[in-house]
C-alpha positions as CSV (number, residue, x, y, z in Angstrom):
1,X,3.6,12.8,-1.0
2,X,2.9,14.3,-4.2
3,X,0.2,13.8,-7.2
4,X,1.1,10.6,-9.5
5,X,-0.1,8.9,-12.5
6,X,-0.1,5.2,-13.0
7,X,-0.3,3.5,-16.1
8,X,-1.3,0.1,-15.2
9,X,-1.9,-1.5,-18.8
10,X,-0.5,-4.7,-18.4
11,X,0.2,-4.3,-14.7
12,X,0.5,-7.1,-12.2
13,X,-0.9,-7.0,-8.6
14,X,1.6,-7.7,-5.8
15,X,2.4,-11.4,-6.0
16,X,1.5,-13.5,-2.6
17,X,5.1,-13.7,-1.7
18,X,5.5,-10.3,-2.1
19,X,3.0,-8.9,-0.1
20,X,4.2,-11.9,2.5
21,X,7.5,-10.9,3.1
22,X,6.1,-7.1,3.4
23,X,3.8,-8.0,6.1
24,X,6.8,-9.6,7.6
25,X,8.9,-6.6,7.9
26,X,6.0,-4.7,8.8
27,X,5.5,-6.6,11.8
28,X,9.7,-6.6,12.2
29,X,9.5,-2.8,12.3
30,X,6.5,-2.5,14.7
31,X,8.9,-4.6,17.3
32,X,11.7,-2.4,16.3
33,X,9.7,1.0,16.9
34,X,8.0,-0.8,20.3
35,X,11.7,-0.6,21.2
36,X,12.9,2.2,19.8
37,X,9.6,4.0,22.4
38,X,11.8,2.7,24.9
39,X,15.3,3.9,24.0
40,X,15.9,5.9,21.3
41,X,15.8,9.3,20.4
42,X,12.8,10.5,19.1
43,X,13.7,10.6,15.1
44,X,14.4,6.9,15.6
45,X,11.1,5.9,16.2
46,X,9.5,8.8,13.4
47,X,11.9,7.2,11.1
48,X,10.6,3.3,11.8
49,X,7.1,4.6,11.9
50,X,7.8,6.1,8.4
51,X,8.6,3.0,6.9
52,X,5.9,1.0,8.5
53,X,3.3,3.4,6.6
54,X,5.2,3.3,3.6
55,X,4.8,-0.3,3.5
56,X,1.3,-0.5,4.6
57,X,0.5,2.2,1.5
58,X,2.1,0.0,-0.7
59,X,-0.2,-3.0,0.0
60,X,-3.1,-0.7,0.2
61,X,-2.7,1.2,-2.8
62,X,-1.9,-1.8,-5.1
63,X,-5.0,-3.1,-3.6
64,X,-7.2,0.0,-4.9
65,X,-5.3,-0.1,-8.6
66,X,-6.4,-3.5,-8.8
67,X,-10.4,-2.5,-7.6
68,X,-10.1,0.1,-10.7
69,X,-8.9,-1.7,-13.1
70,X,-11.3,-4.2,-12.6
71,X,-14.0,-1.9,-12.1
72,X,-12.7,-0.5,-15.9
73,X,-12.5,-4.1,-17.0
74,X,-16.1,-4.6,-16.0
75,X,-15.1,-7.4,-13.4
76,X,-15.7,-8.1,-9.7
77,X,-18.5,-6.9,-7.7
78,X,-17.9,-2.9,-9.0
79,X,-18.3,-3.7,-12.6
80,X,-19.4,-0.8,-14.6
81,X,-18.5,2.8,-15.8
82,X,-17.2,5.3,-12.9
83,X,-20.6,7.2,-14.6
84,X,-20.7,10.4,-13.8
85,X,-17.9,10.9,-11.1
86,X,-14.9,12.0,-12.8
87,X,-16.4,12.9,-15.6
């Protein structure tokens, strides 16, 4: 996966339903891939696997963008400048 730059002016997090129905296919693929063990060929199951992490890095990373931009905001628990750090 390479570099990328967000711009997340004006940016929404992941609505509830969103991140619902991801965690729903999620746990679709993990009984697919418990299967697929079983079964398949092997580049079954590294494909299944694939797009379970894909889907957990979407959650996870949307999750982080909304930390920073708070954090740039001054809100939440990690208010304040990122100092020093990436300066």
């Amino acid at each position: 996966m390479g570099l990328f730059i967000l711009n997340v002016k004006n940016q929404m997090a992941l609505s509830e339903s969103v991140e619902e129905s991801l965690k729903e296919a999620e746990a679709a693929l993990r009984n697919a891939l418990a299967y697929a063990a079983r079964q398949e060929k092997p580049f079954v199951a590294r494909e299944i696997s694939s797009m379970i992490c894909s889907i957990d890095n979407l959650v996870k990373v949307d999750q982080l963008v909304d930390k920073l931009e708070d954090r740039m905001k001054g809100f939440g628990d990690d208010k304040g400048s990122f100092g020093t750090f990436f300066g």
